[in-house]
TORTILUM-575467 format. One record per residue (C-alpha): residue number from 1; residue in one letter; x, y, z. Coordinates in Angstrom, 1 decimal, always signed. Example, Ala and Ser with C-alpha at 12.3 -4.5 7.8 and 13.67 -1.06 7.14 Angstrom:
BEGIN
<r num="1" residuo="a" c1="+12.3" c2="-4.5" c3="+7.8"/>
<r num="2" residuo="s" c1="+13.7" c2="-1.1" c3="+7.1"/>
REM end
This chain:
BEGIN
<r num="1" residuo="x" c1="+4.6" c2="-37.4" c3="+178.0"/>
<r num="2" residuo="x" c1="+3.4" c2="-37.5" c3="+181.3"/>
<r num="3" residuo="x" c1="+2.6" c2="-40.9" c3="+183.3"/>
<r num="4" residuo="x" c1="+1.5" c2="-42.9" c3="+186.2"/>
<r num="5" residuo="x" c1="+3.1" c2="-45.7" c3="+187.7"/>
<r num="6" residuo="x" c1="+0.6" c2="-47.9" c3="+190.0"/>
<r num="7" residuo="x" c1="+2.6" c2="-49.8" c3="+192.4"/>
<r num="8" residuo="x" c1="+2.5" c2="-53.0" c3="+190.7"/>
<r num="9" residuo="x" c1="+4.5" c2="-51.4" c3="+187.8"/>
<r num="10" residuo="x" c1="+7.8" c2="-53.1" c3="+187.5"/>
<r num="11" residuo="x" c1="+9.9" c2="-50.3" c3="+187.6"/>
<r num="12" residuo="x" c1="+12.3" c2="-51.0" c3="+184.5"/>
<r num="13" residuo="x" c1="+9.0" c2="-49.5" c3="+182.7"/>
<r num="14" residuo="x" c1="+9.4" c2="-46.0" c3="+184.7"/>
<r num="15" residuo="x" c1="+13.1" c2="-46.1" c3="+184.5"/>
<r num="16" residuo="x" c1="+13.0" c2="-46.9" c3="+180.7"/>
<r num="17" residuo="x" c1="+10.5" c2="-44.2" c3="+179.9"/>
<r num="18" residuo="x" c1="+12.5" c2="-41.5" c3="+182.2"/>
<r num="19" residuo="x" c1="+15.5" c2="-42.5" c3="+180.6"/>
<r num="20" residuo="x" c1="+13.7" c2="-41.1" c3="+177.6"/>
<r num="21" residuo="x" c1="+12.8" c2="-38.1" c3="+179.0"/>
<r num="22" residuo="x" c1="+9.2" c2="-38.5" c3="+180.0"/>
<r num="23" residuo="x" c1="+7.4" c2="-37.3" c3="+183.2"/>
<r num="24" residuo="x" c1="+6.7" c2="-40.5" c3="+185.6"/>
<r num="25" residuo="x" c1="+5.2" c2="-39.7" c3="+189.2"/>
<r num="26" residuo="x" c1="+5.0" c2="-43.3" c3="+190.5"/>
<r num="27" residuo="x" c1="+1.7" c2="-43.9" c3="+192.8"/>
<r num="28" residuo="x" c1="+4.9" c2="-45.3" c3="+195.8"/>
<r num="29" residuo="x" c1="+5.9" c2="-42.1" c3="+196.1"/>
<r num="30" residuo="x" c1="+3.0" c2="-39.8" c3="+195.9"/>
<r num="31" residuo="x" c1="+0.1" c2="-42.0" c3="+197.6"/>
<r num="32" residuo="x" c1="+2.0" c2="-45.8" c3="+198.9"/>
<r num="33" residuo="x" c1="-1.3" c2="-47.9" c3="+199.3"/>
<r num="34" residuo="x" c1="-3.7" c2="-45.8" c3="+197.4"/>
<r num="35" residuo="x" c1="-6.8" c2="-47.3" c3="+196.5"/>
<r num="36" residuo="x" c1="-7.6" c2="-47.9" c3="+192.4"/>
<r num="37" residuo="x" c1="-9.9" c2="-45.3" c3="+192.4"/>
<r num="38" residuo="x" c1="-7.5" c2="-42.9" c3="+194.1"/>
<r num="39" residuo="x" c1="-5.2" c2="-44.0" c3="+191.4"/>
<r num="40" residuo="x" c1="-7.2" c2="-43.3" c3="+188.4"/>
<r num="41" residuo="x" c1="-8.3" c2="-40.1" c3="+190.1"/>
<r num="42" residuo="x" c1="-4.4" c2="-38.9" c3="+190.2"/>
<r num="43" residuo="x" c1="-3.8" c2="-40.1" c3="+187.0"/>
<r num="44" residuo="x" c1="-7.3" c2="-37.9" c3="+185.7"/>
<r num="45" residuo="x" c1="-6.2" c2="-34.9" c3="+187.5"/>
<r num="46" residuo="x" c1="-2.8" c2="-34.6" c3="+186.7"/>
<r num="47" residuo="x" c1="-3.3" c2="-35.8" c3="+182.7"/>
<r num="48" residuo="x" c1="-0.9" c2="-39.0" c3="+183.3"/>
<r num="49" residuo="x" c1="-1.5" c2="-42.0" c3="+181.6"/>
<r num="50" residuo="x" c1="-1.3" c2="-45.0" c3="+183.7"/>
<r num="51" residuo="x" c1="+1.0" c2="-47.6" c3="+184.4"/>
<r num="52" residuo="x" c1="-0.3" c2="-51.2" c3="+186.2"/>
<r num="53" residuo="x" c1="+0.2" c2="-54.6" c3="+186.0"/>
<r num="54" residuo="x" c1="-3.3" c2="-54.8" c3="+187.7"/>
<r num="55" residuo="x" c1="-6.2" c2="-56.1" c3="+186.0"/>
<r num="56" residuo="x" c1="-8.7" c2="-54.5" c3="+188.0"/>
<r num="57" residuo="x" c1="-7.3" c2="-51.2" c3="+185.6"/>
<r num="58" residuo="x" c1="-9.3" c2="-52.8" c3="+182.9"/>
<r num="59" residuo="x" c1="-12.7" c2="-53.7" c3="+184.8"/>
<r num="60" residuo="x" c1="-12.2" c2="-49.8" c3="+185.7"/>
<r num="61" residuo="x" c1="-11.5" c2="-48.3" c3="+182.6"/>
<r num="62" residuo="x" c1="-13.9" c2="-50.6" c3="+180.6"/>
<r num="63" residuo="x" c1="-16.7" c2="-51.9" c3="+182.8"/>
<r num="64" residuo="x" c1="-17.2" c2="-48.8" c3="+184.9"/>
<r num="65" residuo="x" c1="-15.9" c2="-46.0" c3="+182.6"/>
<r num="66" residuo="x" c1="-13.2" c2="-44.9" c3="+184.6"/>
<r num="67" residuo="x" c1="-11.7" c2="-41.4" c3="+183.7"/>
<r num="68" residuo="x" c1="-8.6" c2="-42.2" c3="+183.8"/>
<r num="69" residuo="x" c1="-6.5" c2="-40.5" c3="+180.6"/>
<r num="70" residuo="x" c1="-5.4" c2="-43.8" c3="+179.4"/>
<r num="71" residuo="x" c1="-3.9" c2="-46.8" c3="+180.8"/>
<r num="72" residuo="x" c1="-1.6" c2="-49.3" c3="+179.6"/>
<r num="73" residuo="x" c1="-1.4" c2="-52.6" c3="+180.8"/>
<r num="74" residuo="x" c1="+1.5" c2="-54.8" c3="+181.0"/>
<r num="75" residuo="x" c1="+1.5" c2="-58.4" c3="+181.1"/>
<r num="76" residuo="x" c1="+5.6" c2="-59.5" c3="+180.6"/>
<r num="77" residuo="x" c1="+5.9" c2="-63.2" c3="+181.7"/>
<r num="78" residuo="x" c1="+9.1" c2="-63.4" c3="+183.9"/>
<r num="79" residuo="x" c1="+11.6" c2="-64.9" c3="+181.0"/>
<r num="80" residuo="x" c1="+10.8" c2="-61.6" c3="+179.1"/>
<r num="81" residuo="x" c1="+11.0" c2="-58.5" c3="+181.6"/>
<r num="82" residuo="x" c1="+14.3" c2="-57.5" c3="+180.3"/>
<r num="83" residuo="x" c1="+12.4" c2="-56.7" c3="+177.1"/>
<r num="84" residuo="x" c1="+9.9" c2="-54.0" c3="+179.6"/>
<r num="85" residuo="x" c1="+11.6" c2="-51.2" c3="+179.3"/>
<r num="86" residuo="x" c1="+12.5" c2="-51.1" c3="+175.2"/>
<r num="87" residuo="x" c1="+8.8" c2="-52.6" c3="+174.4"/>
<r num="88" residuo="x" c1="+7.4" c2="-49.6" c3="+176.6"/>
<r num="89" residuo="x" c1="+9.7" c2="-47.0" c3="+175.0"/>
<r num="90" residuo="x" c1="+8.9" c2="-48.1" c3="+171.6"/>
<r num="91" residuo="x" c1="+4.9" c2="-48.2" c3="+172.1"/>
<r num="92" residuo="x" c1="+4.9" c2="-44.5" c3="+173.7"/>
<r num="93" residuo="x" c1="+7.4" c2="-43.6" c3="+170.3"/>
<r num="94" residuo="x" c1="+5.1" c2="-45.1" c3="+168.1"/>
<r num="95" residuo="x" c1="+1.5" c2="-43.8" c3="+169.4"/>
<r num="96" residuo="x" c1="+2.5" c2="-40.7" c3="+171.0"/>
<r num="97" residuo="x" c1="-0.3" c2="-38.9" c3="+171.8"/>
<r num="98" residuo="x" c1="-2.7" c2="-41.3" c3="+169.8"/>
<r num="99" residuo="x" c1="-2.5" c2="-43.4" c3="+173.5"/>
<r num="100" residuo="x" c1="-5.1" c2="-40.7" c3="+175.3"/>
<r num="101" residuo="x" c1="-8.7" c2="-42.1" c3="+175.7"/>
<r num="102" residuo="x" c1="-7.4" c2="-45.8" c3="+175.2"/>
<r num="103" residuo="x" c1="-6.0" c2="-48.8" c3="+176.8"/>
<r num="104" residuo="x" c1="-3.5" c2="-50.7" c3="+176.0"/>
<r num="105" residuo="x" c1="-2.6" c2="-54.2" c3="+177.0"/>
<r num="106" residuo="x" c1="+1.3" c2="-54.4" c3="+176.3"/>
<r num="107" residuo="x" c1="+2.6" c2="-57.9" c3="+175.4"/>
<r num="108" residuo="x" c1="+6.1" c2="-59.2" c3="+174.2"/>
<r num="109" residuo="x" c1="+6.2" c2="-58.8" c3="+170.6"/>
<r num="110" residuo="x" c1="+2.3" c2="-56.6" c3="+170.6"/>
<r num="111" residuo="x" c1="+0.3" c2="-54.2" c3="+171.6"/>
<r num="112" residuo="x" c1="-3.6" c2="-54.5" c3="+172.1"/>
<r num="113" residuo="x" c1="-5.3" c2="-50.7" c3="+171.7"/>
<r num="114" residuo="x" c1="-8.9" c2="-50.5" c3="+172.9"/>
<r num="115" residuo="x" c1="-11.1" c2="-47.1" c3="+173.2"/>
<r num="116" residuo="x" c1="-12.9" c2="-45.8" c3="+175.6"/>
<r num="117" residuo="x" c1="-16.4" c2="-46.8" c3="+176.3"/>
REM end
């Protein structure tokens, strides 16, 4: 699969998911200080789901119907970012596919799945 990573992604979710052999441009490499809306633009264009640990992502994708493919959201406390990577592997496993049009708040131990407005 093909993803996203805004630049408040912690990268152990890019290096997890390219470890697993998936496609991850991050936005720090193709567009350092890009605004939100340039962000969801990439990921729209290139079919990448995004990556952010920025909350605007949901007022985007929900309150303003932001094109973006899909986004997941991760909000790991400190004490359990060494769980990141596996919990992001696992999710993109489990839903494949099924994660385009939605967004996805990604917790220790859970996943939240909204669609899109």
């Amino acid at each position: 699969m093909r993803f996203l990573a805004d630049e408040s992604c912690d990268f152990a979710a890019v290096r997890a998911l390219r470890g697993a052999g998936h496609d991850v441009a991050t936005v720090a490499e193709l567009a350092p200080g890009a605004t939100d809306e340039i962000v969801t633009k990439l990921a729209r264009e290139d079919r990448r789901i995004l990556l952010t640990e920025d909350r605007d992502f949901g007022r985007l994708f929900h309150a303003e119907g932001a094109e973006a493919v899909a986004v997941i959201y991760i909000r790991f406390p400190v004490p359990a970012r060494d769980e990141l990577g596996d919990a992001m592997v696992t999710l993109v496993d489990q839903m494949g596919d099924r994660l385009f049009g939605k967004f996805v708040v990604l917790q220790p131990g859970r996943a939240r799945v909204s669609e899109s407005p």
